[in-house]
C-alpha positions, 0 to 999 in steps of 0.5 A: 909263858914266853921265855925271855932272855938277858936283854928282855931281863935289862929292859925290864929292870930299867922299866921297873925303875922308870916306866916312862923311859923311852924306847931311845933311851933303851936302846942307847943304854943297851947298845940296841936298835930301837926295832930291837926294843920296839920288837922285844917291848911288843912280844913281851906285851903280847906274851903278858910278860908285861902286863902294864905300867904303872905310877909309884908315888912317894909315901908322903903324897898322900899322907891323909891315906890309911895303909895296912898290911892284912894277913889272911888265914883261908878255910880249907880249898877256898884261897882262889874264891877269896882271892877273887873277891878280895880283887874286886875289893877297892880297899885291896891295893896289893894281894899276895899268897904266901906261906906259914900261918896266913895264906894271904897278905893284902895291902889295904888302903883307906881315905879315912880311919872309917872308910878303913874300918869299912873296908876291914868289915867288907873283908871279913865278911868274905866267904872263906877268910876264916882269920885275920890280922891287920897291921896298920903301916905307920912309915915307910924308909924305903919304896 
């Protein structure tokens, strides 16, 4: 992995924010060239430092969408087997592996009630879950 530096840390923390910020308004809120950033942005790209950008919708744009949080408890060695199917899993918007009871945590999200009750059988049925626990996302304070 590239090792990157406070600047590349500040471009990221403004992307993070905005992802559409341009290049001039980087480098003016750095106190930069552009080349500097244009440079930075490219080596943190190549590197997979960055890996994409992305668009954050507001909760209440989609507000016939079913979201939950899915805890996941693996058998024995097979988190990498499940991770990977569960990433081809169109209903999983988010994956996450983690400590204590569960080892995975996965966002799922759903059109419907019963494209959501689909999906959590899709899920299930994934070789080596051996439990699981949804908690359906009722509203979000703060994203």
């Amino acid at each position: 992995m590239a090792t990157i530096d406070d600047t590349d840390r500040q471009i990221i923390g403004i992307l993070r924010t905005d992802a559409r910020t341009p290049v001039a308004v980087l480098a003016q809120k750095l106190r930069i060239s552009r080349g500097t950033v244009q440079n930075r942005l490219r080596k943190m790209q190549e590197s997979g430092v960055i890996t994409g950008y992305t668009v954050r919708l507001r909760p209440d744009s989609e507000p016939q969408r079913i979201r939950a949080w899915m805890s996941i408890a693996v058998e024995g060695n097979a988190a990498p087997d499940v991770i990977r199917a569960l990433r081809g899993e169109p209903a999983v918007d988010t994956l996450h592996s983690t400590n204590g009871r569960w080892d995975i945590v996965a966002e799922v999200r759903a059109e419907s009630l019963e494209a959501f009750d689909m999906a959590l059988g899709r899920i299930r049925l994934t070789p080596g879950i051996g439990n699981t626990e949804t908690s359906i996302l009722l509203s979000t304070y703060k994203a």
